[in-house]
C-alpha positions in Angstrom: 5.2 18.0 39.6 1.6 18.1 37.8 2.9 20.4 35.4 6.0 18.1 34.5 3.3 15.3 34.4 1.4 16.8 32.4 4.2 17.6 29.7 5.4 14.5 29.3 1.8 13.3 28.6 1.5 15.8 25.8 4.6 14.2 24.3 3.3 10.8 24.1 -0.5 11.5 23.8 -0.3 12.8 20.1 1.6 9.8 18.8 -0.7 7.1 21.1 -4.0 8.5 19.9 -2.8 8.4 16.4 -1.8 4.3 16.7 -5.2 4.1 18.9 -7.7 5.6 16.1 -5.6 3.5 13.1 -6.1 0.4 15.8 -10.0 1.3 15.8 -10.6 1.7 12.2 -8.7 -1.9 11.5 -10.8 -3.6 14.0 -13.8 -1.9 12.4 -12.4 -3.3 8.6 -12.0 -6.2 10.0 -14.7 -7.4 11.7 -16.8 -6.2 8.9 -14.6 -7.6 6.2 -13.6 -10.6 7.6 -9.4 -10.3 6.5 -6.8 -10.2 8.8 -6.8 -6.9 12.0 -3.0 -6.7 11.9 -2.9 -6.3 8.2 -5.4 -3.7 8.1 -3.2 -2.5 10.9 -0.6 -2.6 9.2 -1.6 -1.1 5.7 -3.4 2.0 7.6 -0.3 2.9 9.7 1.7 2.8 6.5 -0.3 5.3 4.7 0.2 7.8 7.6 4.3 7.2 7.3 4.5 11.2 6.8 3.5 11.5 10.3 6.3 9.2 12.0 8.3 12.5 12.0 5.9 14.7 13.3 7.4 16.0 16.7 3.9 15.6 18.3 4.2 12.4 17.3 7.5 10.8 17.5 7.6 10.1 21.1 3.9 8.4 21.6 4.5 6.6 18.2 8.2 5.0 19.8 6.2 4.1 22.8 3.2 2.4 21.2 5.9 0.0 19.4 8.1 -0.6 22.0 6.9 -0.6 25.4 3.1 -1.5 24.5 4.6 -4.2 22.2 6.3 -6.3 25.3 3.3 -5.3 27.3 1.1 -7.0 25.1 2.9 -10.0 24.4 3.6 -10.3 28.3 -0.5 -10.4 28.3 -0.2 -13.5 26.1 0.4 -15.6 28.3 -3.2 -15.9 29.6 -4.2 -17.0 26.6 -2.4 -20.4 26.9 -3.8 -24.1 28.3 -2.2 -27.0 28.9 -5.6 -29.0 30.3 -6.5 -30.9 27.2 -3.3 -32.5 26.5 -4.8 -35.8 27.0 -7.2 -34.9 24.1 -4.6 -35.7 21.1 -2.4 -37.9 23.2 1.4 -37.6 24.3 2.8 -38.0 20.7 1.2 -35.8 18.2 1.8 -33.3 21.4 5.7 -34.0 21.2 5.3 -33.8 17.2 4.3 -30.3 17.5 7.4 -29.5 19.8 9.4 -30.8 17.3 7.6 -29.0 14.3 8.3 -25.9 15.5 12.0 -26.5 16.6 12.6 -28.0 13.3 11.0 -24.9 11.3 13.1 -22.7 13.6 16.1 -24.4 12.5 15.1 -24.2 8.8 14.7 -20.7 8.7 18.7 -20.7 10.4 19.6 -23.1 7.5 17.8 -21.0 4.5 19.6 -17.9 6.0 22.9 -19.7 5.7 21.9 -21.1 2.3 20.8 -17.7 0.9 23.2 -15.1 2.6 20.7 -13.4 4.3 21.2 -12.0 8.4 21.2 -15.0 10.9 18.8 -12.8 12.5 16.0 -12.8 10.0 16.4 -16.5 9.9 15.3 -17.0 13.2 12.7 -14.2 12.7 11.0 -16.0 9.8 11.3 -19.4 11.4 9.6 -18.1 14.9 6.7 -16.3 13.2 6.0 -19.4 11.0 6.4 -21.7 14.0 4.7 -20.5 16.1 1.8 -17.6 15.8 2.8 -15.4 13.1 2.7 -11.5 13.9 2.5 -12.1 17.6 5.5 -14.3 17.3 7.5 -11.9 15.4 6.7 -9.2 17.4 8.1 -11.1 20.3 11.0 -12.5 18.4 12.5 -9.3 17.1 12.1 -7.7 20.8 14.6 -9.9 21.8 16.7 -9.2 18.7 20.3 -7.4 18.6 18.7 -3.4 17.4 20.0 -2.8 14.1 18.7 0.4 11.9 16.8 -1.9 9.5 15.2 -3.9 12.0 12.2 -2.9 12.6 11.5 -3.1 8.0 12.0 -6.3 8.5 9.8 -7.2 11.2 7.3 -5.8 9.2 8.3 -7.5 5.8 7.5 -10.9 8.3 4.6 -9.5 9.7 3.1 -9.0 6.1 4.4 -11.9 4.7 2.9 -14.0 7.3 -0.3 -13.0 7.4 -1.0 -13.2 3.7 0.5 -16.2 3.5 -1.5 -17.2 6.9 -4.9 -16.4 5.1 -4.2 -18.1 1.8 -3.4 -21.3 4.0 -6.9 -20.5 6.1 -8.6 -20.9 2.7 -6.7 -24.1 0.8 -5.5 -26.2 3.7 -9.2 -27.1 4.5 -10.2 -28.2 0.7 -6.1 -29.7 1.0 -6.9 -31.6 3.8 -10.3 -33.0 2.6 -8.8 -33.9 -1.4 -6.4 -36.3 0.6 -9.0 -37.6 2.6 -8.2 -36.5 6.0 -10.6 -37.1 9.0 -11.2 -34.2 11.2 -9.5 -34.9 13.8 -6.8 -35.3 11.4 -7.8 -31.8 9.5 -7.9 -30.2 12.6 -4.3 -31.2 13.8 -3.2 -30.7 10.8 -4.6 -26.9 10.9 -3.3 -26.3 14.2 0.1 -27.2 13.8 0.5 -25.3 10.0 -1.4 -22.5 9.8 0.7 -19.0 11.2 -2.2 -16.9 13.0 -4.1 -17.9 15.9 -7.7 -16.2 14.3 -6.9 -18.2 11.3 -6.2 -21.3 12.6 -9.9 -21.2 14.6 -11.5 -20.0 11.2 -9.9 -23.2 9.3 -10.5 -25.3 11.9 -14.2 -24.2 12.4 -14.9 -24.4 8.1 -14.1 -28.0 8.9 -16.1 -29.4 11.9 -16.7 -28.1 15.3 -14.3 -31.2 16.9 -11.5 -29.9 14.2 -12.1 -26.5 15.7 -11.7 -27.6 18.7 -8.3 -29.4 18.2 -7.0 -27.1 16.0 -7.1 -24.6 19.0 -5.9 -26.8 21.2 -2.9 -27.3 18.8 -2.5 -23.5 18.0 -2.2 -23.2 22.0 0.8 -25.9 21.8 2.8 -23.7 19.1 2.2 -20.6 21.1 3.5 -22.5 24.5 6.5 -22.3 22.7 7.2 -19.1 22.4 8.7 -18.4 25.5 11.3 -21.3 24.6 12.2 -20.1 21.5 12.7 -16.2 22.7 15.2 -17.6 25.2 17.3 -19.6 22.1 16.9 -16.4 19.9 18.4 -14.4 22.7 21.2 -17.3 23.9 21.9 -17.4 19.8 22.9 -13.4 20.1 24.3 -13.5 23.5 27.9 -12.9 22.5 30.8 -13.4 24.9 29.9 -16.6 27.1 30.9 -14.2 30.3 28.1 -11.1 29.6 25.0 -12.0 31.7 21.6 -13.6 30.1 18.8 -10.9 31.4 15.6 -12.5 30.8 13.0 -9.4 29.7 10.3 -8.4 32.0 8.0 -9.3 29.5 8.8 -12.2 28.8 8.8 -13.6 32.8 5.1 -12.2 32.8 4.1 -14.2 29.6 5.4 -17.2 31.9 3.9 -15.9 35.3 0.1 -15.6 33.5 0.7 -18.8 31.7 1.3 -20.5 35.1 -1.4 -18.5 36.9 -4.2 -19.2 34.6 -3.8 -23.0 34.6 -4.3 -22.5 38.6 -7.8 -21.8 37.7 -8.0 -19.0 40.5 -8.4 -16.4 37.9 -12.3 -15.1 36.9 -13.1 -16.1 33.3 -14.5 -12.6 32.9 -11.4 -11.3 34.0 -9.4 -13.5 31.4 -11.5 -12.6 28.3 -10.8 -9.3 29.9 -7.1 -8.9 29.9 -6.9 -11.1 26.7 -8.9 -8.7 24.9 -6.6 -5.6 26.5 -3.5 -7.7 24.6 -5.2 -7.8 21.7 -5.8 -4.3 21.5 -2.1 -3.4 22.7 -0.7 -5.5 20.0 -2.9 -4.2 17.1 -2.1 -0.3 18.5 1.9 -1.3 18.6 1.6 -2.6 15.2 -0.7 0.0 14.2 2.8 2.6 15.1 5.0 0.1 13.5 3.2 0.5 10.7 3.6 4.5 10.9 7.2 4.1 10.9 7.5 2.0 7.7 7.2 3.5 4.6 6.2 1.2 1.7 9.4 2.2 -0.4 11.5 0.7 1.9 9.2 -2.8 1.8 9.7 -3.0 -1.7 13.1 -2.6 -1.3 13.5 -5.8 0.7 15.2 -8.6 -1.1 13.2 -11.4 -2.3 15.6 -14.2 -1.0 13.7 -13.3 2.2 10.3 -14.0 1.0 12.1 -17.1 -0.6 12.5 -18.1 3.0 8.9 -17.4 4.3 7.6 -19.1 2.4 10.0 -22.1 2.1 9.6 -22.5 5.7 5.6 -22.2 5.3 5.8 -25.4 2.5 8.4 -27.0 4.9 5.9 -26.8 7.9 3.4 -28.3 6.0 5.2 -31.3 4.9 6.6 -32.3 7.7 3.3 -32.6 9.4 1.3 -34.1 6.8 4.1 -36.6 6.6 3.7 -37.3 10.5 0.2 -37.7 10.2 0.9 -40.5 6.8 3.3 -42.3 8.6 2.4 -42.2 12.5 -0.9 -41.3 12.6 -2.7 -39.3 16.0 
């Protein structure tokens, strides 16, 4: 029994410690750098394609991006609050519900439009609605397989972060030209930018009570995801007769959500788990990254960047047209 044990760890542990050490050196980059974790992630995994079909390797990489991926984005779940609600009111809380439904649809209309995959649709208009690389991460777990799949997930992933930290830098000195306050900078940040970490830098460059909102906002988008999982899956479901199986991951992400707004949990224990999720997720897109070569990026058509980043612009109009018109 030890012996068998012990085999099957020597099939995974080649391809785990090669994801962990790329996860390390992004963290490393990154919190000397200051640019994004999941696109060092990324970039560092792709240089080390050649080993995705290394037979030490195969089985641990597989794992990392699979089964670590929906364990980690289970652990999301902790990170949301729904306790300051009351400090941006009832409406600009409902205008974020509708944001993100409305970019979710836009990303189904542009695939239409552009005869791309309905699939990709909803992958783009998920990551930019909600939190970028986490988001499509989730999404395309939920996703029919198909042999391309996982190229595109990472085409988003890319996309969405660069476009994520351009928006960190201009949105602030965007929101200031048209004269913005900071609470209105700060909603504004929150409900646009892709990435949680960019959102809070934004935010932050503005004022600490932007910061503060902006988070609070982020949180909102990220509430979401759950919701929008469930209408990626029903959208794919097929004949009305085959059962809806809702993913174990995906009834944890609900289950912490739930449990950490009880308050029973240890703050220490919180920053704790949340900072085990962040390390799952940068270590399954660290192996994602393995098993992408960058020939088969390039290769990706540019009508899907088209709808990146027409969803991005569409995100940001809507809301600065809320904020013109209704006000928060």
């Amino acid at each position: 029994m030890a012996s068998a044990i012990k085999s099957q760890w020597n099939l995974y542990f080649g391809g785990l410690m090669l994801a962990a050490v790329i996860a390390a050196a992004a963290t490393f980059l990154s919190e000397h750098y200051g640019a994004p974790v999941m696109l060092f992630a990324l970039l560092i995994g792709m240089a080390f394609h050649f080993m995705s079909e290394e037979a030490v390797c195969v089985k641990g990489i597989n794992f990392a991006s699979k089964t670590l991926l929906r364990f980690g984005v289970g652990l999301l779940g902790l990170r949301l609050s729904v306790g300051d609600v009351s400090s941006i009111g009832l409406v600009p809380v409902m205008a974020v519900v509708g944001f993100v439904l409305a970019t979710l649809g836009c990303g189904a209309f542009l695939s239409f439009v552009l005869g791309r995959r309905m699939a990709f649709g909803l992958l783009a208009g998920g990551s930019v609605a909600i939190c970028g690389a986490s988001a499509a991460l989730a999404i395309t777990s939920v996703l029919p397989p198909r042999p391309d799949r996982e190229q595109d997930t990472l085409f988003v992933v890319i996309a969405v972060t660069a476009l994520s930290t351009i928006a960190m830098i201009a949105y602030p000195v965007l929101f200031n030209a048209l004269g913005m306050s900071a609470v209105e900078s700060g909603f504004l940040i929150g409900a646009t930018i892709h990435d949680v970490a960019q959102v809070v830098g934004a935010g932050y460059s503005v004022s600490e009570d932007a910061g503060v909102i902006a988070t609070f906002v982020k949180m909102l988008r990220v509430a979401l995801l759950p919701v929008v999982m469930l209408t990626v899956m029903l959208s794919f479901r097929g004949a009305q007769s085959q059962r809806l199986k809702l993913p174990w991951f995906l009834v944890m992400f609900v289950a912490l959500a739930v449990l950490t707004n009880t308050n029973l949990l240890p703050e220490t224990l919180v920053a704790l788990i949340g900072e085990l999720s962040r390390w799952c997720l940068v270590i399954a897109i660290s192996a994602l990254g393995v098993k992408t070569s960058l020939a088969a990026i390039i290769k990706v058509k540019p009508s899907y960047g088209a709808i990146l980043m027409i969803e991005t612009l569409f995100l940001l109009a809507i809301a600065l047209l809320f904020v013109v018109w209704i006000g928060i």
